[in-house]
C-alpha positions as CSV (number, residue, x, y, z in Angstrom):
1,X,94.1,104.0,124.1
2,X,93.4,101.5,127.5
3,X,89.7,100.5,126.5
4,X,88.0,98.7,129.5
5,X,91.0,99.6,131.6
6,X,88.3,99.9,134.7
7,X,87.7,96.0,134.0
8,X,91.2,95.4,133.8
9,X,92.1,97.1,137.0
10,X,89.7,95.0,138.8
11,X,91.2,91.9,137.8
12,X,94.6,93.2,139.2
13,X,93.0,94.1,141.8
14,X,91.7,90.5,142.2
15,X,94.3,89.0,141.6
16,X,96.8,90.9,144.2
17,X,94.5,89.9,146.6
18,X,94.5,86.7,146.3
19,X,98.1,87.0,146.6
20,X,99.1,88.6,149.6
21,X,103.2,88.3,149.5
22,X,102.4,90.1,146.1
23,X,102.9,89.9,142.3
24,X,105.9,91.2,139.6
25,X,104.7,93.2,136.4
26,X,105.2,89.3,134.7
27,X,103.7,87.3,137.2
28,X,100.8,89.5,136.6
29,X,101.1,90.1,132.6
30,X,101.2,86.5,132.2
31,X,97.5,85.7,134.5
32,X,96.4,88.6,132.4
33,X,97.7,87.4,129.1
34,X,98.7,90.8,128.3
35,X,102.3,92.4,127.5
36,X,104.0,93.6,130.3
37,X,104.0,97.3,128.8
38,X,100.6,97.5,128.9
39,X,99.8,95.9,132.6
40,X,102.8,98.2,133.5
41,X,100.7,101.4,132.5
42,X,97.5,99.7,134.5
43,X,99.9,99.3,137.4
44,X,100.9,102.9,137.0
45,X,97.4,103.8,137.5
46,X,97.2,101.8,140.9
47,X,99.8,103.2,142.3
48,X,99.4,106.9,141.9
49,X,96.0,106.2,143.2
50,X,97.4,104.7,146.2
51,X,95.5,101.6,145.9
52,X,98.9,99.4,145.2
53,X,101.8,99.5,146.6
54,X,105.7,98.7,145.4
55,X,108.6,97.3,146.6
56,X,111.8,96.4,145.0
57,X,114.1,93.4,145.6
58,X,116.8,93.9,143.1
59,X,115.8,94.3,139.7
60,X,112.2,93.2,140.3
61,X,109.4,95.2,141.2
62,X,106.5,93.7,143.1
63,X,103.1,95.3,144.0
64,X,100.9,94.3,146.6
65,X,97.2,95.5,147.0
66,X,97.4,98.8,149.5
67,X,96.2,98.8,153.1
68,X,94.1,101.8,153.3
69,X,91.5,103.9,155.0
70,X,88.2,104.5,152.5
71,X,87.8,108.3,152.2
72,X,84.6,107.5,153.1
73,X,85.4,106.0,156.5
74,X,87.6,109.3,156.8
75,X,84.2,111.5,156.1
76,X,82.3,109.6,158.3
77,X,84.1,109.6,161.3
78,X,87.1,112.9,160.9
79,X,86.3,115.1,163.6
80,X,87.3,117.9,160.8
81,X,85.1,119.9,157.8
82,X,86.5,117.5,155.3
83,X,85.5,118.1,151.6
84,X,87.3,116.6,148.1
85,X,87.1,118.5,145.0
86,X,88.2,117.9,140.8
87,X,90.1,119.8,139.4
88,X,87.3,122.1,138.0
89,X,86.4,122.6,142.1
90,X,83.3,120.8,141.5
91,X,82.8,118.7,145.2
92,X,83.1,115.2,144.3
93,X,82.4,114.1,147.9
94,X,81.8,116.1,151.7
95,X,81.4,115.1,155.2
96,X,78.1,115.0,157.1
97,X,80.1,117.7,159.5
98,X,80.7,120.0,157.1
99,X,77.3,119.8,155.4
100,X,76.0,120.2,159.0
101,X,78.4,123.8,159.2
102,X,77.1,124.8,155.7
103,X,73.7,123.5,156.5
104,X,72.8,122.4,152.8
105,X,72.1,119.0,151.8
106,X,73.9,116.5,150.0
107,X,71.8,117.0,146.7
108,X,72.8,120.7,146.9
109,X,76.3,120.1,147.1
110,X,77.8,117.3,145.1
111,X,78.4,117.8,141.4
112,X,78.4,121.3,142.4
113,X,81.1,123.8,141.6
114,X,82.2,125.0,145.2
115,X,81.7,128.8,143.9
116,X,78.4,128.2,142.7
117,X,77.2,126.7,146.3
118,X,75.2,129.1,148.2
119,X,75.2,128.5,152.4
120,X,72.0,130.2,154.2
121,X,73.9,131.6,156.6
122,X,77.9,131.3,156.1
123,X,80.1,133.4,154.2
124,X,83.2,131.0,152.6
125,X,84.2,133.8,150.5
126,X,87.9,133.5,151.9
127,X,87.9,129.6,151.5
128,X,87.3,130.5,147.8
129,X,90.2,132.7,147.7
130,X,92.7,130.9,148.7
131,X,91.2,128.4,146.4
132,X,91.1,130.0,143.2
133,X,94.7,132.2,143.9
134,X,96.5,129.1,144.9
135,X,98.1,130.7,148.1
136,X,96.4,127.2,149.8
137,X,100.2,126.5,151.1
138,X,100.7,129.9,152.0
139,X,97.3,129.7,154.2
140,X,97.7,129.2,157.8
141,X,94.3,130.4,158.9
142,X,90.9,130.4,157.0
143,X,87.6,132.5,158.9
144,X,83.9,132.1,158.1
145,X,81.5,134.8,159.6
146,X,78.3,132.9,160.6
147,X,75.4,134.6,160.9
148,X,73.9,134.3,164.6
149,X,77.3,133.0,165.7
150,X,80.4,135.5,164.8
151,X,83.4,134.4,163.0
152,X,84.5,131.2,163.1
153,X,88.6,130.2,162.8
154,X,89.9,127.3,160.9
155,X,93.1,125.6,160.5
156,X,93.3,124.1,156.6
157,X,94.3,121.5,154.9
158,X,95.2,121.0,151.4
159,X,96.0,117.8,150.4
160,X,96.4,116.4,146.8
161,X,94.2,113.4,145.7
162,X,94.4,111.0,142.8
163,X,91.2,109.3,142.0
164,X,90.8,105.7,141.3
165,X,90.1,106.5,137.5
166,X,93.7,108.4,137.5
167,X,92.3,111.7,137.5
168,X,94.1,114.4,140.4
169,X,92.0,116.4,142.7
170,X,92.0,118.2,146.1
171,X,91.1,117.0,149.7
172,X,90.5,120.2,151.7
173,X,90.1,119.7,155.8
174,X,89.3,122.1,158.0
175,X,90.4,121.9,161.8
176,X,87.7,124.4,164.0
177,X,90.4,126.1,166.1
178,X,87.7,128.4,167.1
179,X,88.2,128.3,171.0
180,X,92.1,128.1,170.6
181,X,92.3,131.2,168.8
182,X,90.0,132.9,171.1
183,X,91.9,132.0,173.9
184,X,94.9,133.0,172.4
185,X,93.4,136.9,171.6
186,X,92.4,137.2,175.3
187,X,95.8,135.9,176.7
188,X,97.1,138.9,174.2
189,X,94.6,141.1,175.4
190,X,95.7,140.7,178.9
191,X,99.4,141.1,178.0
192,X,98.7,144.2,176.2
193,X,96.9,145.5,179.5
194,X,99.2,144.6,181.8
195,X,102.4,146.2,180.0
196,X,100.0,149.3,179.3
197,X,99.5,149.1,183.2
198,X,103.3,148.4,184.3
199,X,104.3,152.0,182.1
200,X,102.0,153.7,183.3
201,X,102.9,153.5,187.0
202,X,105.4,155.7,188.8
203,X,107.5,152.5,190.3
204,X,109.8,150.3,188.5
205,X,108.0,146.6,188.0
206,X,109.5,143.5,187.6
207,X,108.2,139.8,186.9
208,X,110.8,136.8,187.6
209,X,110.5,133.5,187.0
210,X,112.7,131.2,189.1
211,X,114.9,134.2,189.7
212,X,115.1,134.9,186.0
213,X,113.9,138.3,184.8
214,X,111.4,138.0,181.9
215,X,109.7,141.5,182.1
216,X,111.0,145.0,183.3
217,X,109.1,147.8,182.7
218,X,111.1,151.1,181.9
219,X,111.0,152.9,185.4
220,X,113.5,149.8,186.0
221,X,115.8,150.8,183.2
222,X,116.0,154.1,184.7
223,X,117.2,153.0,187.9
224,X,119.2,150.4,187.5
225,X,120.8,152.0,184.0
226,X,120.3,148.6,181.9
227,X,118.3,148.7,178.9
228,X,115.4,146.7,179.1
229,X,116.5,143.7,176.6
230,X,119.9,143.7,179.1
231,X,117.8,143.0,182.1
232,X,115.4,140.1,180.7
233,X,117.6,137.1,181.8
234,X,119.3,138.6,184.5
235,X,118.7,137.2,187.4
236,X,118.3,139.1,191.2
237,X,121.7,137.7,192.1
238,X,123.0,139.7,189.5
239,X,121.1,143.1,191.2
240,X,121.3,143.0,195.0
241,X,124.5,142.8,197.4
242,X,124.5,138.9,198.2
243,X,123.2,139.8,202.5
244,X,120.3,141.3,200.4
245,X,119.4,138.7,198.2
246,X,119.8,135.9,200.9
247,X,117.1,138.1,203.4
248,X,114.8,138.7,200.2
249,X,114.7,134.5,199.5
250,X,114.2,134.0,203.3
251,X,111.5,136.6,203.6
252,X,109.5,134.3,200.8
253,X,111.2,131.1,201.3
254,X,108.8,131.4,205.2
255,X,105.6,133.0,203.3
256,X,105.4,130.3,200.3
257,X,103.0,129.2,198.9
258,X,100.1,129.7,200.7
259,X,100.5,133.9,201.6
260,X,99.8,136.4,198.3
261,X,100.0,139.2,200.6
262,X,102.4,141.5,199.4
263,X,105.7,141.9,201.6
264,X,108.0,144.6,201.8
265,X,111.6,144.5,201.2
266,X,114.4,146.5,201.3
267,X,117.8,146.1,199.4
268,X,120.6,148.2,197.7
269,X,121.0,147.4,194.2
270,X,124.1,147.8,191.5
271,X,123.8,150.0,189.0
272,X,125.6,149.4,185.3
273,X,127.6,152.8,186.0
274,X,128.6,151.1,189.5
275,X,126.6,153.3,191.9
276,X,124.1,151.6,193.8
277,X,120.8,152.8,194.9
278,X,118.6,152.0,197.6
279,X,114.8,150.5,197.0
280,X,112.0,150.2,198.4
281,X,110.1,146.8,197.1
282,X,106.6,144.7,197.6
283,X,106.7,141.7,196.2
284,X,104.2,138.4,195.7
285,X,105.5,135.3,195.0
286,X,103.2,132.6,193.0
287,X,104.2,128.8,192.9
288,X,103.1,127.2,190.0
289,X,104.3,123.6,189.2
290,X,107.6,124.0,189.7
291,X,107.7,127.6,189.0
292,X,108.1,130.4,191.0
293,X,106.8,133.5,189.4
294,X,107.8,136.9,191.7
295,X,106.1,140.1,190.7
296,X,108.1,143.3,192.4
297,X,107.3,146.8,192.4
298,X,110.5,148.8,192.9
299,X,110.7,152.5,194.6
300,X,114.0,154.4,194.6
301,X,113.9,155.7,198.0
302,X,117.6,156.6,197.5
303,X,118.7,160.2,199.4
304,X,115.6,159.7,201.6
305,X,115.0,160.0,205.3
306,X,113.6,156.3,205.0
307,X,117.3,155.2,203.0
308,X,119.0,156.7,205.6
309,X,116.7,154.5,208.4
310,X,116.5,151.3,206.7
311,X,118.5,150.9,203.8
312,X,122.4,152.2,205.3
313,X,125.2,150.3,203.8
């Protein structure tokens, strides 16, 4: 139907260089001396490629040749696993990086159709997948297990590509969030422990931050009455008589920030039912930044001998 329309998309090419403020669809038909139809279709081409681009002033359209990155400068120098496949998944082009990860060469990869690659030592059965379901969108995460090295974690990419011939395709990138997600998993880890650790105890334990409660454990609820999602927010204030409060601050206000030694306290607190009972407490406070993190364990020493000494009304 276009014969030679790779010739012909050269000369526009060519010829929008040379022209810089850019062309119309008859400016160009007429150094072509072809119909505007047809160079309209070439055009068409261009732009879905993104090797043009358009703007419109009125009626008139006028292209201009498209400022762009070469995917192979992208390849070269992208920190990520970048690989671009057809749409039969056969890799039409792959970073040095990611042939590095799948430690294959060039002339083993390209042509090839990605199922049909075989890595020494990675398994990409999941990349495949998500590839070949078309849950790519869906996909937030993608792991390889690498032998010698564990699993590996990557964020993905899926980008759709239109070739210079016209022809669509897929750009897959892969981000190495490896460390990240690591991280992440220990910081759960050691959440997981320490609420394991604050239920288990016999005290109530609290964690504020700038006064703000963001973690009771449920010995708390049991003293105090509130449920445990009523008490993240609250702050002390909200807890102790007002003497207390003000002789709990100055106790830390004269410690902070270089003392983590634990120090005692002692304070009546206000129930939801409107009792009060008396505690016991040892607390550290931690300055961060500008944040003051205070980590309290609580004892209900209410009826005691010790109440009646320290704690009277």
């Amino acid at each position: 139907m276009m014969k030679n329309y790779q010739h012909e998309l050269g000369r526009i090419r060519d010829l929008l260089k040379k022209n810089p403020d850019g062309m119309s669809v008859t400016d160009l038909s007429k150094a072509l001396g072809k119909n505007k139809n047809t160079v309209g279709r070439y055009l068409d081409i261009l732009l879905i490629s993104g090797q043009v681009d358009m703007r419109t002033y009125g009626m008139t359209k006028v292209y201009t040749l498209s400022r762009r990155v070469p995917l192979s400068a992208m390849l070269s120098y992208s920190g990520a696993l970048i690989m671009v496949l057809d749409t039969d998944s056969r890799i039409i082009d792959i970073s040095d990086k990611f042939l590095q990860f799948l430690r294959l060469s060039r002339q083993e990869v390209i042509g090839k159709n990605l199922p049909f690659i075989n890595p020494p030592d990675t398994d990409i059965s999941e990349l495949l997948e998500t590839l070949s379901t078309g849950s790519a969108r869906q996909k937030h995460q993608i792991t390889f297990d690498v032998e010698g090295k564990g699993r590996k974690f990557f964020r993905p990419k899926f980008i759709p590509a239109v070739f210079e011939d016209g022809h669509k395709g897929l750009a897959v990138t892969l981000e190495d969030i490896t460390e990240h997600v690591i991280a992440e998993r220990k910081i759960r880890e050691g959440e997981e422990w320490f609420t394991m650790m604050a239920e288990t105890v016999s005290d109530g334990f609290v964690v504020a931050a700038n006064g703000n409660v963001v973690f009771a454990n449920g010995r708390i609820s049991e003293i105090t009455g509130y449920s445990r999602k009523e008490l993240i927010g609250m702050r002390s204030t909200d807890l102790m008589n007002p003497e207390d409060y003000e002789r709990f601050e100055n106790t830390f206000r004269e410690t902070r920030p270089k003392s983590r030694t634990p120090s005692r306290f002692t304070a009546w607190v206000r129930c939801k039912d409107g009792s009060r009972r008396c505690i016991l407490g040892k607390a550290i406070v931690v300055w961060q930044d500008s944040v003051r993190s205070s980590y309290l364990a609580i004892t209900d020493i209410t009826g005691s001998i010790e109440c009646e000494q320290i704690c009277s009304p």
